[in-house]
Every structure is written in structure tokens, then in C-alpha cells.
C-alpha positions in Angstrom: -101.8 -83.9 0.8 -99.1 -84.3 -2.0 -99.6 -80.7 -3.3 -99.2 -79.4 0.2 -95.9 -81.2 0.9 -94.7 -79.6 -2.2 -95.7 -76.3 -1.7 -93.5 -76.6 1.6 -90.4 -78.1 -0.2 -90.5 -74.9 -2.5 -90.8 -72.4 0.2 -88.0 -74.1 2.3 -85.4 -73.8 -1.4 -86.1 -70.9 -1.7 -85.4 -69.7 1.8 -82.0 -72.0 1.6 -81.2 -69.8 -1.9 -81.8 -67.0 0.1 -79.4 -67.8 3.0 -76.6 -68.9 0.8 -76.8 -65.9 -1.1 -76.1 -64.0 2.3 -73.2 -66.2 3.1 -71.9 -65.7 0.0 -71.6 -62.2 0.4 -70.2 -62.4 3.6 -67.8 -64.6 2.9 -66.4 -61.9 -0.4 -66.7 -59.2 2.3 -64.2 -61.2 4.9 -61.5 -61.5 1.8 -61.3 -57.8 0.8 -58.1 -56.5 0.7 -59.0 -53.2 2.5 -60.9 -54.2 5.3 -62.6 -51.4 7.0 -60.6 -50.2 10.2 -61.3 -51.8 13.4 -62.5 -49.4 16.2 -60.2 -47.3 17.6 -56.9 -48.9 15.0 -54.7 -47.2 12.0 -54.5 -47.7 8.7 -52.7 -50.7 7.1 -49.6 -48.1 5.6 -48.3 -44.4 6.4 -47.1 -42.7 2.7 -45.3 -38.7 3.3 -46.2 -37.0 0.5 -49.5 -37.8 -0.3 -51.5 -35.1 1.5 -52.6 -36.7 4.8 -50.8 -36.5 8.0 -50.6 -40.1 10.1 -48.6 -42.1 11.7 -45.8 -40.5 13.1 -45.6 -37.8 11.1 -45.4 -34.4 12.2 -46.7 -32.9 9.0 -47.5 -34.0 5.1 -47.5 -30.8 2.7 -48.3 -33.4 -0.2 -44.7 -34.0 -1.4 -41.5 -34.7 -0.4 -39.2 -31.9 -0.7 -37.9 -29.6 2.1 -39.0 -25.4 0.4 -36.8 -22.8 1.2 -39.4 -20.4 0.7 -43.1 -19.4 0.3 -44.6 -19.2 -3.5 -44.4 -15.8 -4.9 -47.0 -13.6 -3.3 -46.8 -14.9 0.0 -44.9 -13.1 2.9 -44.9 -15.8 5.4 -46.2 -19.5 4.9 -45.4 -22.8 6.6 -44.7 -25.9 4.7 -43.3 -29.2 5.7 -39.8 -31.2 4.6 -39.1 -33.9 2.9 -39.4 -36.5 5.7 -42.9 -35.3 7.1 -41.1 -34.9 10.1 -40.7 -30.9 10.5 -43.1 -28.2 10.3 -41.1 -25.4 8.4 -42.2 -21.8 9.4 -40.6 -19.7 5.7 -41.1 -16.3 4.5 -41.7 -15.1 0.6 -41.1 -12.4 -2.2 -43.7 -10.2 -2.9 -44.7 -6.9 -4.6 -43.7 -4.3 -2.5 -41.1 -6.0 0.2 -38.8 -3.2 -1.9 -37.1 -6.1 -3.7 -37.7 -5.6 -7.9 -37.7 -10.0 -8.3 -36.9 -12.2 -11.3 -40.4 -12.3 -11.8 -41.6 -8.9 -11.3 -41.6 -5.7 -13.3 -42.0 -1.9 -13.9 -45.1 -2.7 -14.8 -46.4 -5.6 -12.8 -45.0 -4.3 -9.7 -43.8 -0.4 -10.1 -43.6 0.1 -6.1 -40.2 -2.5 -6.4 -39.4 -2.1 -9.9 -38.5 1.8 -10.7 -36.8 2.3 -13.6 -33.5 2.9 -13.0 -31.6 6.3 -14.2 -27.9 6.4 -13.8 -26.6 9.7 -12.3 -29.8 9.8 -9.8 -27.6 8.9 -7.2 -29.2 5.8 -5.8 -27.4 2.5 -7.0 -30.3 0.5 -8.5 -29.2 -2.7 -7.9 -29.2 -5.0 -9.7 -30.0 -3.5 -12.7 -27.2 -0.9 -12.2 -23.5 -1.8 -11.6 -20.3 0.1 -11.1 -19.5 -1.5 -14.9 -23.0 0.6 -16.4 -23.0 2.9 -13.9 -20.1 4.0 -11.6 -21.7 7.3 -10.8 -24.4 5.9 -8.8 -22.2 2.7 -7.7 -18.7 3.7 -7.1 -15.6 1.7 -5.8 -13.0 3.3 -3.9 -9.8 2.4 -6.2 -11.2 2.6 -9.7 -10.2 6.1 -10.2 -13.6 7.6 -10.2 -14.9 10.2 -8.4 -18.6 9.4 -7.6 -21.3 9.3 -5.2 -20.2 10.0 -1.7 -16.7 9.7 -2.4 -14.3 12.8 -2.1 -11.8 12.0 -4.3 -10.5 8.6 -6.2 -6.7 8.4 -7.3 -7.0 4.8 -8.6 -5.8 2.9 -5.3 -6.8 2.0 -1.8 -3.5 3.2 -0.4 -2.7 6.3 2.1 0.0 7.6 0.7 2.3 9.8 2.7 4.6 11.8 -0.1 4.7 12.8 -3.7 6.9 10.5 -6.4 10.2 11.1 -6.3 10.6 14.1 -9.1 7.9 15.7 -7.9 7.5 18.7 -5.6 3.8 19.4 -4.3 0.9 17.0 -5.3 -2.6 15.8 -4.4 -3.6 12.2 -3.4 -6.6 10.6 -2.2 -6.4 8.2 1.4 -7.6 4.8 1.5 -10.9 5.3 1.9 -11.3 8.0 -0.6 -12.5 10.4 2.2 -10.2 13.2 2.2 -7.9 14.7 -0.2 -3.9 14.8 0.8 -1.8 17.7 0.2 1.7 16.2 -0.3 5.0 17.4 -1.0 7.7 15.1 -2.3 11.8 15.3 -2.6 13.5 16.1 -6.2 16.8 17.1 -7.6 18.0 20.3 -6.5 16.0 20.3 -3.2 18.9 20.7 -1.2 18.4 17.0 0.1 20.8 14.3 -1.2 18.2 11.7 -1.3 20.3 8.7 -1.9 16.8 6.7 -1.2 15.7 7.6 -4.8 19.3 6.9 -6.7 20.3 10.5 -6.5 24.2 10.7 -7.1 26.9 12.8 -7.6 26.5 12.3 -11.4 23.1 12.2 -11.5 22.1 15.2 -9.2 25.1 16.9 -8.5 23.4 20.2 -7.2 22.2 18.0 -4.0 24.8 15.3 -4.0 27.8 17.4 -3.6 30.5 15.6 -1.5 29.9 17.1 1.3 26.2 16.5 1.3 27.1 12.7 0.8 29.3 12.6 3.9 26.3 14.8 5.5 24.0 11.8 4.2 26.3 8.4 4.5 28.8 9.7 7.2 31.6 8.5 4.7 33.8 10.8 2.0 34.0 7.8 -0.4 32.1 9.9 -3.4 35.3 12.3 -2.9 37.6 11.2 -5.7 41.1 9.5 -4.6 43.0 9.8 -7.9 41.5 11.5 -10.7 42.3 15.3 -12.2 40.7 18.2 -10.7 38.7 20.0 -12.7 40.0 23.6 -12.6 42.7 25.4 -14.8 44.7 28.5 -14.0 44.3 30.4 -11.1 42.7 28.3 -8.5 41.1 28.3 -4.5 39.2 26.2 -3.0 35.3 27.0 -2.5 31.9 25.1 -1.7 30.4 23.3 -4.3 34.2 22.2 -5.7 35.6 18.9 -5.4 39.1 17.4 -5.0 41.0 14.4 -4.4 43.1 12.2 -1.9 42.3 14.2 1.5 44.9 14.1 4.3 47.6 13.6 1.3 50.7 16.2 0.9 49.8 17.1 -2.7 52.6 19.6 -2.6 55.0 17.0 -3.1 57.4 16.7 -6.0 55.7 15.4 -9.2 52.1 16.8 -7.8 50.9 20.4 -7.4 54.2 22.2 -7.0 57.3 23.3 -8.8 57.2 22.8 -12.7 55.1 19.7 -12.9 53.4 20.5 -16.4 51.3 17.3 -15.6 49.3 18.8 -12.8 46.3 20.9 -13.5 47.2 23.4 -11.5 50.3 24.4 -8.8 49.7 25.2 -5.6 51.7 28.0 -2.7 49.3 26.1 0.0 47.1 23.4 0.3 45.8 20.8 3.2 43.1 19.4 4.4 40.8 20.1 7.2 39.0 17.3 9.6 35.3 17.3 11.3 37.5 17.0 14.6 41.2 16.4 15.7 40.7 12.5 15.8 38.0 11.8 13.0 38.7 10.5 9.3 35.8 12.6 7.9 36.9 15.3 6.3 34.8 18.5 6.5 33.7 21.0 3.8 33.0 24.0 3.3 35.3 25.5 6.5 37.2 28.9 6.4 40.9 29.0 7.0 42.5 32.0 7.0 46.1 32.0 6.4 48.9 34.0 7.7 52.1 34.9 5.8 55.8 35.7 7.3 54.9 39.1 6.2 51.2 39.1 8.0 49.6 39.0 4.8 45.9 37.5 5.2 44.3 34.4 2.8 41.0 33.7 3.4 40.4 30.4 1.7 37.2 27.6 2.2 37.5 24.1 1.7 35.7 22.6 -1.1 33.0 19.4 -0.5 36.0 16.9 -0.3 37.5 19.4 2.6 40.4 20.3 1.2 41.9 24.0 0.9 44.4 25.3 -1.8 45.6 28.2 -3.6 47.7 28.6 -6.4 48.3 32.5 -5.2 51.4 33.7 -4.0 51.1 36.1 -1.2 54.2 36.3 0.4 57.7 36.7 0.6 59.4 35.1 3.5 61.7 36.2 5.2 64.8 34.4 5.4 64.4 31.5 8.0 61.1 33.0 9.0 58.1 30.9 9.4 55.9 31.6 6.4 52.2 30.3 7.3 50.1 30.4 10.2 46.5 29.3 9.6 43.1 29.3 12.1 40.2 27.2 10.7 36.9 27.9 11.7 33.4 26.5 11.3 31.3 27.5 8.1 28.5 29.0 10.4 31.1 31.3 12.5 32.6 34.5 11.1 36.2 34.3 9.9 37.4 35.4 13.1 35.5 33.5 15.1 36.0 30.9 17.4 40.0 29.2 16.6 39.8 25.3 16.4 43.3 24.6 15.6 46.5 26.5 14.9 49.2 25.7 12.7 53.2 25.6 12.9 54.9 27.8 11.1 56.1 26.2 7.6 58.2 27.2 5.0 56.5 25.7 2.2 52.8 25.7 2.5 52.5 21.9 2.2 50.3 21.8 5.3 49.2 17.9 5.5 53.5 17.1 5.4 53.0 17.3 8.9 49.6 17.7 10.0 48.2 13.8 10.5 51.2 12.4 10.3 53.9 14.1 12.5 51.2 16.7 13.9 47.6 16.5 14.7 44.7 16.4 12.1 43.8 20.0 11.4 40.0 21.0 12.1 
């Protein structure tokens, strides 16, 4: 009866082992730290970057860095950025998108790297340059004729004459399309081209007097006291110049008598005006002159207008008048159309009257 009672005591421990065992592990299983999600729940913590798209997240490429582009090789490719919260949709190099890449080569990818040959036309970029090669990649400017361009002459400007000193000339326009044919102004065009610092003394073939009045509407290049440059027997022509127009230079201790000063003496002289009323004097008139004894001078006033001739052509008569003169303009004939007549005069000294008792002669 004893044994059997003890039998039953063992069974019943070992059962109770049992059953603690099994609470035991239960109760380890109710601490872990990751318990196993609960039905139709989320996860305990959402991490962008690591691989797995949850949460709120719109996309998790496994980092956490916004690509500009797809890895080499790939043409298009979608990737996410750095907040897992934008799908990016990105595009990629590859061999043969005609674009020779830092990482490509003649020989890993000929159909994008071709070796380049200067003078083939074609601007290999970026292996070629205008620096290395300016016939296949020219700039319009750099004085270099190349590739499309028809002509280069070292600027971007359209330029519209040839420097001053030069007569004809090329020059390229701004785009280096077309080739100019230019013509530019010089000494001894027949221009007095003040513009470009002509002169009397420094282009005197152009920048006569007259042609300076012709230029600046003023006579201020004509001298007003300094010697005229002509000895012996002297008229006035073109291309001569005097002094002190509208002056009596027949006066005593001037051009007349025995005045050994003066460079020459003169039987007539005066000036001659652009009109009756203006202070312009005008060269290169014709005046012809009429003695008591209808002798004929033909004289022209130089650049500085003035007329004077150290000839004598007549003998007056006594109280007679001695000069009659008709002035006419440089592109009539001598006996053309009369502007002005003068008084008679007994001495030749025409500007003694004329513009200052008498009208301006013209």
C-alpha cells in the first residue's frame, strides 16, 4: 500500500517538473525584446536606408543619398532620395549614347570614342579644342580662318572703312561670314579730313585753305601776319596762300612803293568774298581786271581768296580811272556770269574801299 502511494508521489513530481518547465519557457518568451508582430500591426521602428520600404515611406533604395544619375551602363533607372520620400525616375551614360565618357575608351567603347584627327573637320570635343586644334574648332575673333568660317581679321567688329592712311582694303564682319571690300581716306585724296589730324602742315595737298574753309566754314588756317612765300614776279593762283584778307595791303610800309621789307610789291591786289555780306573769303575765283587803257588781267585768288599782281599793265591816263574788275565763280568761264563790279581806282589798292567805304567784292 506504501509502495503504491509512492509510485503516485513520483509520477505527480515529475508531471509538476514538467509543467514548470513549460512556464518557464513561456514566461522567457513574454520578455523578448522583439516580440513577434501582432496581427494585422507594424514593426516596432521605420530606418530609410536599409533596403525595406515601411512606414511612410515612399521608397528605400538602401541608402540615404539623393543620385543624380543611373550607374554606368544604364540608360534609364529609378532610384530613391535621401529621405525615402521620392521615387526618382534618372537617366545614364552608356556606350554608344555618342558621348566618349570619363570612363570609356577607343577601345572599350570605339562607337563613342573615335580617335580624334585634327583638320577632319569635326570638332572632337573634348579631346580637341580651339587651343590644339583651331582648324576643326574655330572662334570668330582669333584671326584664324577655319571651319565654316569665311574669313577671320582678329575681331568681332563690322567695320565700315579702311585705317586712316590707307586706300582700298579687306576686312572681315562680325560674324566672320563675308569678306568687306573697303576703301579708306589718306593724304592727298582730295578730302581735308580734319577727323584723322590732317592739317595744313601735315597734309598740305588736301588741307589747302580753301579746303579748310570748304571743311570748318572758317578761314582761320589763312595766315593773318606772316611773309608770303613768293619772291619776284608774283599772281595769285590756287593752291597759294596769303595773309590778312579784306586788308589794304597796298598801303604804305606794305606791298607798294620801295618797301625793301615786303616780299614782293604789288600794281593790284584785294580780296574777294563767298557773297556781298559774308566774312568767308573765297578761293580760287577769277577776276579779270581792266586797265584805263582796256588792257585785260586775268588773275585767280589763291586759298586765302586773295588776288594780286606785281605786273604793271597800264599806263593811266591822266585823271582817268585805271581798274575795272568782274569776278566770277571758279566753275564759270572768265566771261561768265558778273557778280560784282568795281569803281574805277587810281591805284589798284582794291580793299581801300571795298568793305569798308564800298561793298565786299565777290
Amino acid at each position: 500500500m506504501i509502495k503504491k502511494i509512492s509510485i503516485k508521489l513520483s509520477i505527480m513530481n515529475k508531471i509538476l517538473i514538467t509543467l514548470l518547465a513549460l512556464a518557464g519557457l513561456m514566461f522567457y518568451a513574454g520578455c523578448s525584446s522583439q516580440p513577434a508582430p501582432v496581427s494585422g500591426g507594424t514593426s516596432a521602428a521605420v530606418v530609410c536606408g536599409d533596403g525595406v520600404v515601411a512606414g511612410t515611406e515612399a521608397c528605400d533604395d538602401g541608402n540615404t543619398v539623393t543620385e543624380t544619375a543611373c550607374a554606368y551602363g544604364s540608360a534609364t533607372c529609378t532610384a530613391c532620395d535621401a529621405t525615402c520620400a521620392t521615387v526618382l525616375n534618372l537617366t545614364g551614360s552608356r556606350c554608344g549614347d555618342t558621348v566618349c565618357d570619363a570612363v570609356e575608351n577607343n577601345t572599350s567603347c570605339p562607337a563613342d570614342c573615335t580617335i580624334a584627327t585634327c583638320g577632319n573637320g569635326t570638332c572632337n570635343a573634348p579631346t580637341e579644342t580651339n587651343t590644339n586644334c583651331p582648324a576643326d574648332c574655330p572662334v570668330c575673333g582669333d584671326g584664324i580662318v577655319a571651319g565654316t568660317e569665311t574669313c577671320d581679321d582678329g575681331n568681332t567688329v563690322t567695320e565700315t572703312a579702311c585705317p586712316y592712311g590707307t586706300a582700298t582694303c579687306t576686312a572681315c564682319n562680325a560674324t566672320c561670314g563675308v569678306v568687306l571690300n573697303l576703301t579708306g581716306s589718306f593724304c592727298g585724296d582730295g578730302a581735308c579730313n580734319t577727323g584723322n589730324g590732317e592739317t595744313l602742315a601735315s597734309c598740305s595737298a588736301d588741307c589747302t585753305p580753301a579746303a579748310a574753309i570748304a571743311a570748318t566754314g572758317t578761314a582761320l588756317q589763312c595766315p593773318t601776319n606772316a611773309s608770303i612765300p613768293v619772291t619776284g614776279r608774283t599772281t595769285s593762283q590756287p593752291g597759294n596762300f596769303s595773309h590778312n584778307a579784306g586788308q589794304n595791303c597796298m598801303q604804305a610800309g606794305c606791298h607798294v612803293g620801295n618797301n625793301v621789307a615786303a616780299t614782293a610789291l604789288w600794281k593790284v591786289a584785294g580780296t574777294i568774298y563767298m557773297s556781298a555780306v559774308s566774312t568767308m573769303p573765297a578761293g580760287n575765283r577769277k577776276v579779270l581786271i581792266v586797265d584805263g587803257l582796256n588792257n585785260n588781267l586775268f588773275i585767280q585768288t589763291d586759298d586765302c581768296g586773295n588776288f594780286y599782281d606785281s605786273t604793271m599793265i597800264f599806263t593811266p591816263a591822266a585823271g582817268a580811272g585805271a581798274y575795272h574788275a568782274f569776278t566770277t565763280d571758279t566753275n564759270q568761264l572768265i566771261n561768265g556770269t558778273m557778280n560784282q563790279a568795281l569803281n574805277a581806282t587810281s591805284d589798284g589798292a582794291c580793299n581801300s574801299c571795298h568793305g569798308i567805304s564800298q561793298s565786299k567784292l565777290w
